[in-house]
N, C-alpha and C positions, 0 to 999 in steps of 0.2 A: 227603494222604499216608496215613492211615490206612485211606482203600479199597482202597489196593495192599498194605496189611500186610508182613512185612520183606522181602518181594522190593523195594517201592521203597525201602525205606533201604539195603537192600545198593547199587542201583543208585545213589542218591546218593555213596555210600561210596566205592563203585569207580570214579566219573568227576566225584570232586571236582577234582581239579587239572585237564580239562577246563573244567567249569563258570567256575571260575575265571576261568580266561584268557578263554572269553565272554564275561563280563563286563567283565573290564579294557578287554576291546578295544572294548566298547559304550561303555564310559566315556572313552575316549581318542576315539572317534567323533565325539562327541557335545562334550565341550569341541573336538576340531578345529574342529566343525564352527560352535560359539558362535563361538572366537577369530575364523577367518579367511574368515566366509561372511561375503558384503555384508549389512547389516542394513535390512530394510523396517520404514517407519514406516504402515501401514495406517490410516486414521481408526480410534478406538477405538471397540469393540465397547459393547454397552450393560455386560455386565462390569466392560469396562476404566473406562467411564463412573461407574462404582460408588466405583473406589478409580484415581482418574483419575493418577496418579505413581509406580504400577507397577514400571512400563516404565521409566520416566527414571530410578528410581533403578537399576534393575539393569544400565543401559547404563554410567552412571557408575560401578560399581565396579568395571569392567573397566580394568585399568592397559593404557598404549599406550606404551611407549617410543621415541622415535629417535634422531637424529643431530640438533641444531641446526645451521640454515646457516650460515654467516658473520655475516651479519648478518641479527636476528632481524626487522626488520621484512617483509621479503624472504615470512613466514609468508603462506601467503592461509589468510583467515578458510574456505575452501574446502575440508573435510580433506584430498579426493581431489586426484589430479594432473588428470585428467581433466576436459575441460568439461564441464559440468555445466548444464543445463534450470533456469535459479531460477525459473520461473514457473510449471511443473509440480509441483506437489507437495498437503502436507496438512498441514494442521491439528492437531498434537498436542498432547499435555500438557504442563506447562510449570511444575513447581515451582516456580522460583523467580520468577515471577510478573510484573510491569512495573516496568521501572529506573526510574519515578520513579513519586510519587501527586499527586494537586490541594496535597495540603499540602508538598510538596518544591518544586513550580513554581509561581508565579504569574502564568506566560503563556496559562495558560488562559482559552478566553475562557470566560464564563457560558455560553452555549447548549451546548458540549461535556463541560462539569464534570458529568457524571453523576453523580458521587460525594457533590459538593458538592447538588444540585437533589434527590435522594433514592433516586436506585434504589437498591434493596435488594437487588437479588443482584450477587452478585462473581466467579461463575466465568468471565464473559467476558475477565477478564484473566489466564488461567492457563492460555493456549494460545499458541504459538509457530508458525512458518510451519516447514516442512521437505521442502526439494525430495523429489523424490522417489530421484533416483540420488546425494545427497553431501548431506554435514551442512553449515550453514550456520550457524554461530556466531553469538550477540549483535550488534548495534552494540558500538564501542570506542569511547568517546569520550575516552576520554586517545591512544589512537592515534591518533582522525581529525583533533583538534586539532592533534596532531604536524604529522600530513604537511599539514595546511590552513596552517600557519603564512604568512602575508603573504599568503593568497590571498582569495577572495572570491564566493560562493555567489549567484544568482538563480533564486526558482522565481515563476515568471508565468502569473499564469493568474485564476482564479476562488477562491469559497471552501474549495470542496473544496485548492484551492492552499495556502489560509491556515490550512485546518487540518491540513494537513500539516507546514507550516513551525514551527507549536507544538509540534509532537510531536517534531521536530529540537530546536529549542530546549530544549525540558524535559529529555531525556536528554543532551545538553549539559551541561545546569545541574548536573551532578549533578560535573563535573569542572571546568566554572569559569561563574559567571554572567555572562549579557550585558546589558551597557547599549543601551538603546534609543536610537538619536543621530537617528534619522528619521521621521516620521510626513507622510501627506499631511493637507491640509486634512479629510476624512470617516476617515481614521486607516484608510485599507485597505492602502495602500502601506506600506511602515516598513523599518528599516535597525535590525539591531544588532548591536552589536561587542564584538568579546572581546580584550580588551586585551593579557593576557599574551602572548597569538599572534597579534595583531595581524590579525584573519581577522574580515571580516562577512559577515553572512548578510543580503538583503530580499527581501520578499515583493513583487508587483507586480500590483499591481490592474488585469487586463486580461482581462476574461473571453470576449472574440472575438479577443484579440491585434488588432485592425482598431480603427478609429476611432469611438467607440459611444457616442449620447446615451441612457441609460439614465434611465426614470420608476419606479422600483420603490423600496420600502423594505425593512427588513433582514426583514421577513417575506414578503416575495415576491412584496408586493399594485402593481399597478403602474396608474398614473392614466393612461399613454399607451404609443402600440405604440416601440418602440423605433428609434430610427434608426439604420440599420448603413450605414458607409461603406466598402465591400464592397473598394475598389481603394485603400483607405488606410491602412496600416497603422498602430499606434498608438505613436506618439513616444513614451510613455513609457518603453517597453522599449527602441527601437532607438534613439533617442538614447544610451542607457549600454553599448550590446550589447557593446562592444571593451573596455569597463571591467572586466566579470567574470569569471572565470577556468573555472566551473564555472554551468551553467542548467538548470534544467527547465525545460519549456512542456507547459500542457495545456491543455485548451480542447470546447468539446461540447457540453455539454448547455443553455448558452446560446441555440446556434443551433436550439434546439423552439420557444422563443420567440414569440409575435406581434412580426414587425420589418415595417418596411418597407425596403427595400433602397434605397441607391443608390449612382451610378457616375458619375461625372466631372461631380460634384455635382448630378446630373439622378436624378429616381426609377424605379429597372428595374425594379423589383418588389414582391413582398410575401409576407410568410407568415404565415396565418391573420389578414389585413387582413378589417376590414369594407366596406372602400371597393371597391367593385364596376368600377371604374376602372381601378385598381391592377392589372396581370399577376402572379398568380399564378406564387411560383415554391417550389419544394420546398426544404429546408431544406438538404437534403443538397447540393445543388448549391453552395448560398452558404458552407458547410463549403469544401467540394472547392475551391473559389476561393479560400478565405482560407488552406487550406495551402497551396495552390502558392505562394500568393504569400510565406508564410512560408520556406518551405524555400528558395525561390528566393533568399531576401533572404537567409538564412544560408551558401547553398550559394557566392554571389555575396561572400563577406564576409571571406575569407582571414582566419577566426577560427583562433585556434590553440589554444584550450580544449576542454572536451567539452560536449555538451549531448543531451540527453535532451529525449524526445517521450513524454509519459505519455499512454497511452488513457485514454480515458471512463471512470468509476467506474460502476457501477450503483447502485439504489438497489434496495429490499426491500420498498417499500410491499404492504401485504396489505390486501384487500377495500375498497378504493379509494386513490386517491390523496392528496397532500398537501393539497386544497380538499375532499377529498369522503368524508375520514374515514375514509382508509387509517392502516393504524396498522403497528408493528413490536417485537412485545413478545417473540420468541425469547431465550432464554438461553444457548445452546450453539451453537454453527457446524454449520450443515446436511449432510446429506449430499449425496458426488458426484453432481450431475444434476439436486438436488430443485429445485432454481430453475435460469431459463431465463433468459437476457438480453430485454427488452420489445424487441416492434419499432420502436420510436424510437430507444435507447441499440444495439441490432445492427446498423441501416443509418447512426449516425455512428462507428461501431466499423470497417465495412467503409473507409466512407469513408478513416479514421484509416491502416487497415493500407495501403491500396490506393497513395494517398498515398506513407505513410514509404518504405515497397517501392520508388517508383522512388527518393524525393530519395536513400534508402543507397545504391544503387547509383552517382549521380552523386557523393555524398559518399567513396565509396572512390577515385572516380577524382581526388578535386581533394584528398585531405586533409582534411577535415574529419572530427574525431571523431563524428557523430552516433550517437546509441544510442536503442532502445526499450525504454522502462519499462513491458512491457504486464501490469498487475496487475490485470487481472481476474479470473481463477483465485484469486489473495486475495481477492480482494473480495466476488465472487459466492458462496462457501460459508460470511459472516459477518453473516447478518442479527442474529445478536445484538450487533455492536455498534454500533448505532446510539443515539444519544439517546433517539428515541421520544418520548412523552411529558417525561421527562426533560431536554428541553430547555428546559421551564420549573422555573422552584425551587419544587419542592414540590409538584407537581400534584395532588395527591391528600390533601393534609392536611386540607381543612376537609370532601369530600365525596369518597369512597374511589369515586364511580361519575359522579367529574366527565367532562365531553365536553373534552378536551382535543387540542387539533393535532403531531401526533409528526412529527418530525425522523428522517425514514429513508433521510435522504441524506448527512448528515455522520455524522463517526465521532463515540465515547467518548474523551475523552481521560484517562489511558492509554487505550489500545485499541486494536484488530488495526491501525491505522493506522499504530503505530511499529514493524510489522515491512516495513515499505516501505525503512524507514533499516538493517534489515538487508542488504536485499537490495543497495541502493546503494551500501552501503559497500561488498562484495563485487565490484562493478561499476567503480568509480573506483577502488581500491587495487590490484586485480588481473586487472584485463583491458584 
């Protein structure tokens, strides 16, 4: 102002009630545009990374008021009226952090308890899923008990299954604990119940959903090829199928496997056999078989429940694998694109959609709820939480540069795994 000497202060003088109103109207702009512009959740910048609750906290002192419906449960966890993509979105910040810890639950098993085994950093729990077109609220577990009341939960599948079913469980636990009333003989099966709401949840050890003599131990190492009974599907599940009200099924990454196939008790095939005898047959093919003949047996089943078909998870192994000293030590969820699906988990992926694709289309014609849980978009931009190393307790205490075998296939319990129970709740309560 002083290089214009008093010509510019006249001219402030003389078009102050101008200026004014400029400005009021930049400021009425500018909150319009806060209040009533859709709000994008971008991944955070490395800034944001700095003072990572920013964001969340200035979203939260925005007041919203409306009209309650009649009746409040009628609420979808959904803000928008609009459907809404849950599988498209990102990763943000998440002050207030995972609805339970290893010391709130004791469903944890030891190989997921990161907490308990010793990892030492903690911001892989302080991140939240967020589609990308509408907000997607917590799990409710005083809600979902509500509306579960007499009903009765099966997720079937493998272990990625069973550490989902803990992650259910634990935020649970936080509104009423479950008694365990079932276990099979090797305790991979199990049933537990919650009394006040008279609602159980089991898990079902069926990792080809088919009929499977399995030589392997809980670390992976297996003394014989696997016999897969490709045309048989496995009684544990479909003996109880009409009994539960609500199912997952997932299945996948079993069939990389060395098996040897067979089909009306006679040997068709094999995959990565030594036996030179044996016809070679692709993995993908013995997939592609074992869901028709699932969907078929559901589509065939005049179920009147809903049931869910999870894709494949990925795994994050870096500079080799789980025998070859791949390991998985990120702290933060990757960015969009920086990991790619392997070409094993992309062609039972294809498989997966190619599949679900016709059975919904015959399931809209007979009634059957079917739906797809496909969380890979979670999964794929969350190599920080896996175990890693930390699937043993303590890996590191007597020698900080021990060789030790990391776990980059299951998740951390808490971790990015219990925002799958966001997503489902969303799924079953309001659509």
């Amino acid at each position: 102002m002083k290089a214009n000497g008093h010509s510019g202060c006249w001219f402030l003088h003389k078009h102050t009630d101008i200026l004014a109103k400029i400005v009021i109207s930049i400021l009425l702009i500018g909150v319009g545009f806060r209040v009533f512009s859709p709000r994008l959740n971008p991944s955070p910048s490395i800034a944001e990374k700095e003072t990572p609750f920013l964001q969340e906290e200035e979203e939260e002192s925005i007041a919203v008021t409306f009209d309650p419906p009649a009746n409040p449960d009628q609420i979808s966890i959904i803000e928008e009226t609009k459907k809404c993509d849950l599988f498209n979105g990102d990763w943000i910040p998440n002050i207030a952090g995972p609805a339970y810890t290893n010391e709130s639950c004791s469903l944890i098993e030891n190989h997921q308890n990161c907490m308990m085994n010793g990892r030492p950093d903690t911001g892989y729990l302080y991140w939240k899923w967020k589609p990308r077109d509408c907000n997607l609220l917590a799990f409710n577990g005083k809600r979902f008990l509500k509306m579960m009341r007499n009903k009765s939960w099966a997720l079937i599948g493998d272990s990625i299954t069973r550490n989902h079913v803990q992650s259910l469980l634990c935020i649970l636990s936080k509104v009423e604990q479950a008694i365990e009333v079932y276990h099979d003989s090797e305790y991979k099966s199990k049933r537990w119940y919650f009394p006040s709401h008279n609602f159980t949840v089991s898990v079902i050890w069926s990792p080809f959903l088919v009929k499977a003599a399995i030589f392997e131990n809980n670390d992976g190492i297996s003394t014989s090829e696997i016999k897969l009974q490709l045309d048989k599907l496995d009684q544990t599940w479909t003996k109880q199928f009409q009994q539960w009200d609500y199912m997952i099924f997932s299945s996948g990454k079993w069939f990389i496997k060395t098996a040897i196939y067979y089909e009306n008790n006679t040997v068709s095939g094999c995959h990565y056999c030594a036996n030179k005898k044996i016809k070679s047959m692709g993995y993908n093919s013995a997939y592609r078989q074992v869901l028709k003949s699932v969907f078929n047996f559901i589509l065939e089943s005049n179920y009147k429940g809903m049931i869910f078909y999870r894709t494949t998870t990925p795994d994050h192994f870096e500079d080799g694998q789980w025998f070859s000293g791949g390991s998985c030590r990120r702290t933060e969820p990757a960015k969009e694109g920086e990991y790619k699906l392997n070409e094993l988990i992309q062609i039972l992926r294809d498989v997966e959609l190619e599949e679900f694709a016709e059975a919904e289309a015959r399931a809209l014609e007979k009634g059957i709820n079917l739906k797809l849980l496909d969380l890979i978009e979670l999964t794929l931009t969350r190599p920080d939480g896996h175990p890693g190393p930390y699937r043993h307790f303590q890996p590191f205490a007597k020698d900080e540069n021990a060789k030790v075998g990391s776990d980059c296939l299951h998740w951390c319990l808490p971790g990015p795994i219990d925002s799958w129970n966001d997503v489902i709740m969303e799924m079953v309560l309001n659509r």
